[in-house]
N, C-alpha and C positions, 0 to 999 in steps of 0.2 A: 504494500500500500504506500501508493506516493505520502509526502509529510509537504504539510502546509506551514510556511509559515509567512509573515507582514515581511513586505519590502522592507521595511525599517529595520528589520532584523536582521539583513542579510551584509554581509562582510566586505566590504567596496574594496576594489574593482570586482565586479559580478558580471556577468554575461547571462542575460536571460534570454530567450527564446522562445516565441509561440510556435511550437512545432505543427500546430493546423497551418499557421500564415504561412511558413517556410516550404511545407509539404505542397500547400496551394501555389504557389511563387514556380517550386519546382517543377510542377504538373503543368502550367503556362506558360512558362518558357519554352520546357520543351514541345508543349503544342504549334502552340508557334513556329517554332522552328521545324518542326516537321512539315508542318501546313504552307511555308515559306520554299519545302525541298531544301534546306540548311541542314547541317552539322554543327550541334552546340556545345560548343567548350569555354564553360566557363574558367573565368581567373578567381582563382581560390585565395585569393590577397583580403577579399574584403571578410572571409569568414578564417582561412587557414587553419582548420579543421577537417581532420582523414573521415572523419563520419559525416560532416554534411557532403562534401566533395563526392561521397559514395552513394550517398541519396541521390546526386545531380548524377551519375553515374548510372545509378537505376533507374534514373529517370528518364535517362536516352539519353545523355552526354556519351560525345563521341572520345573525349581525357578530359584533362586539364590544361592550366594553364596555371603558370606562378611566376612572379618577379625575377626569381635568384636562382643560380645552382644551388645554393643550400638551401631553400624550402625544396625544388625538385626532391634534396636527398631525404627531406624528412615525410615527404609524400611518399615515395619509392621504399623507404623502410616500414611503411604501414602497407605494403601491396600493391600500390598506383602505380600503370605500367606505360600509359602514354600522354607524355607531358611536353608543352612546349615552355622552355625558359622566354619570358616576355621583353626580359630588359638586357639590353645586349652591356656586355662585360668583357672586359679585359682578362684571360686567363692565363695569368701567373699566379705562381705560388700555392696558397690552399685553394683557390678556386680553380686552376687548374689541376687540382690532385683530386679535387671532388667529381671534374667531368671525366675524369679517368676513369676512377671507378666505377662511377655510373655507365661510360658509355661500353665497360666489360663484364655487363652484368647482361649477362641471357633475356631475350625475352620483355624487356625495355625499349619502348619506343619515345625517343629522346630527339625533341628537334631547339636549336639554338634560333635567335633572334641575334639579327648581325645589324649594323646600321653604318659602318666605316670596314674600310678593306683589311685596317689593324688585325682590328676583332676577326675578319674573316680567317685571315694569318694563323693568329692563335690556335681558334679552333680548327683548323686545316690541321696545324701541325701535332697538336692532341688527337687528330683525328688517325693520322700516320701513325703516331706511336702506338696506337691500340690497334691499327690497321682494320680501320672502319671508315669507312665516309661518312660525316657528322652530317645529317639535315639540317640547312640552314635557310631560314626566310628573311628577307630584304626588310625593314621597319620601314616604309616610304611616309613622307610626311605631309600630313593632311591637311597642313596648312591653320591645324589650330594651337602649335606649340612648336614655335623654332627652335625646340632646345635637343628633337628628338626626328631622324629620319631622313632618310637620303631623299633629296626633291626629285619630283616625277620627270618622267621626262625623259631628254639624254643621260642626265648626270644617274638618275638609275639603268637607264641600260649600259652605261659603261660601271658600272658598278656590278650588275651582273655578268659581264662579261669578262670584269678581272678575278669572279666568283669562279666563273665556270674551268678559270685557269686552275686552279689550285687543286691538288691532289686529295687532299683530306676532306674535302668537305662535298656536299650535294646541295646544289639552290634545288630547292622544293615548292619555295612560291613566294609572296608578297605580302606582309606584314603592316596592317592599320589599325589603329582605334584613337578613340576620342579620346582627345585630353583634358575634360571639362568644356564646362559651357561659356563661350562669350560674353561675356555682358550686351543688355541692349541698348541701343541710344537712350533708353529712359531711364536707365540703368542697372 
């Protein structure tokens, strides 16, 4: 028997949950996206929990999605097998010793977000050492955050073509989302 007790009683920081609204949320998403002929993968950033992530997973999520090589590894250490890292990263040091691991683990389907040819590098050359071609998607920018995304255009098809050079890695497709809302003229 669940135990009840007064909001006031409870230990801050808490995390509560309507598990109807979330179950609901889930079940419309992916209606949605099915009704759309879409493939839904949410980013698991705004909950970063293996158990909702597995809800949205039974709910017809086609993986995930997460920020960092290190939440990937703490998804993948709970049984989550295909993850796209969202935010492209520089891999030296511990976070290239994290895509190592991951990317020689059986059975994991692991794709990188690249947005500079650096980064591409990197992962190429992680990608060699474990002798696997890394899936990588292009971040293009959508014109509502200049701080994040190769512009459309030329400058991304020569960005995929110094991709398609490199031995370690696989372009697999093109990478977008919003990065918040604009303000409006009224403010």
């Amino acid at each position: 028997m669940a135990e009840h007790m007064s909001y006031a009683s409870l230990n801050t920081p808490a995390v509560l949950v309507d598990l109807d609204q979330l179950e609901a949320n889930i079940s419309e998403m992916s209606r949605l996206a099915a009704e759309a002929g879409l493939q839904l993968r949410p980013h698991v950033k705004v909950h970063e929990n293996v158990s909702i992530a597995r809800m949205q997973l039974e709910g017809g999520a086609c993986g995930v999605e997460v920020g960092s090589v290190e939440q990937a590894e703490a998804m993948v250490e709970q049984g989550l097998t295909d993850i796209i890292v969202a935010h492209p990263n520089f891999y030296g040091g511990p976070k290239g010793d994290i895509l190592k691991k991951l990317l020689g683990m059986p059975g994991l389907r692991l794709a990188q977000v690249i947005d500079m040819p650096e980064q591409a590098e990197m992962v190429a050359g992680i990608g060699q050492a474990v002798g696997k071609k890394v899936p990588v998607l292009i971040k293009i920018d959508l014109g509502r955050s200049p701080r994040f995304g190769v512009q459309p255009g030329q400058p991304m098809v020569d960005m995929a073509r110094k991709i398609q050079q490199l031995p370690g890695v696989e372009l697999v497709g093109i990478y977008g989302h919003e990065m918040g809302a604009k303000p409006t003229p009224e403010g």
